[in-house]
C-alpha atoms as one frame of an Amber mdcrd trajectory, in Angstrom:
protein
  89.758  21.891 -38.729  88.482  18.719 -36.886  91.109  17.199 -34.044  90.694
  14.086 -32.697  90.260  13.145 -29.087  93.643  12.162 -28.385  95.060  15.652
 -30.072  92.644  17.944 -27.821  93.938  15.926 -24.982  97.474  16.595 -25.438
  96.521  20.631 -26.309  94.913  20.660 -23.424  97.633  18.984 -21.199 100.342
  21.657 -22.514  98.325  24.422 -22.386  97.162  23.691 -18.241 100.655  22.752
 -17.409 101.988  25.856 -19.706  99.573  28.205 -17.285 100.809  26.859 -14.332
 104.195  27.682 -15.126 103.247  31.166 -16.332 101.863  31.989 -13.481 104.924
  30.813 -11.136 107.220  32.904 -13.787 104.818  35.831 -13.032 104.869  35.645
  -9.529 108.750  35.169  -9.731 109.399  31.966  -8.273 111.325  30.786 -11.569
 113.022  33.060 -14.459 112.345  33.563 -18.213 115.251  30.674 -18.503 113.273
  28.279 -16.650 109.861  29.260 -18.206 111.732  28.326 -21.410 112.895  25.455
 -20.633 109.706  23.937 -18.901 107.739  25.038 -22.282 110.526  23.192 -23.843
 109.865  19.925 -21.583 106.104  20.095 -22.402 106.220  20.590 -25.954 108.505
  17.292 -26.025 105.705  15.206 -23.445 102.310  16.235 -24.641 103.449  16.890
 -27.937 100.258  19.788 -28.953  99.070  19.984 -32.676  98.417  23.959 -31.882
 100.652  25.293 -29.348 104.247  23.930 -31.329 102.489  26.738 -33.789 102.163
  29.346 -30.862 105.442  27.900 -28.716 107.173  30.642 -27.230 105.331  33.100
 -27.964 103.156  35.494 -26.136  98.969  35.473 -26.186  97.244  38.502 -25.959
């Protein structure tokens, strides 16, 4: 499966931003609410072929 430039951009957006909120939800500065709802926000902004397919949940 070939993506284009401007789709691994956006995959790449989510995912960094996505980390950065996983870590502040594992260091408890925000809840499982809040990491919801920021995965939420970032689906809607970067708008990631792959990780609508892997929103919400967990990777091993």
């Amino acid at each position: 499966m070939l993506v284009s430039e401007k789709e691994f951009r956006a995959e790449l957006r989510y995912r960094m931003s996505l980390s950065v909120a996983r870590a502040m939800l594992k260091e408890g500065v925000i809840s499982q609410e809040e990491y919801q709802q920021i995965d939420t926000i970032l689906l809607e902004k970067h708008r990631p072929t792959l990780g609508t397919l892997l929103a919400g949940k967990p990777l091993i």
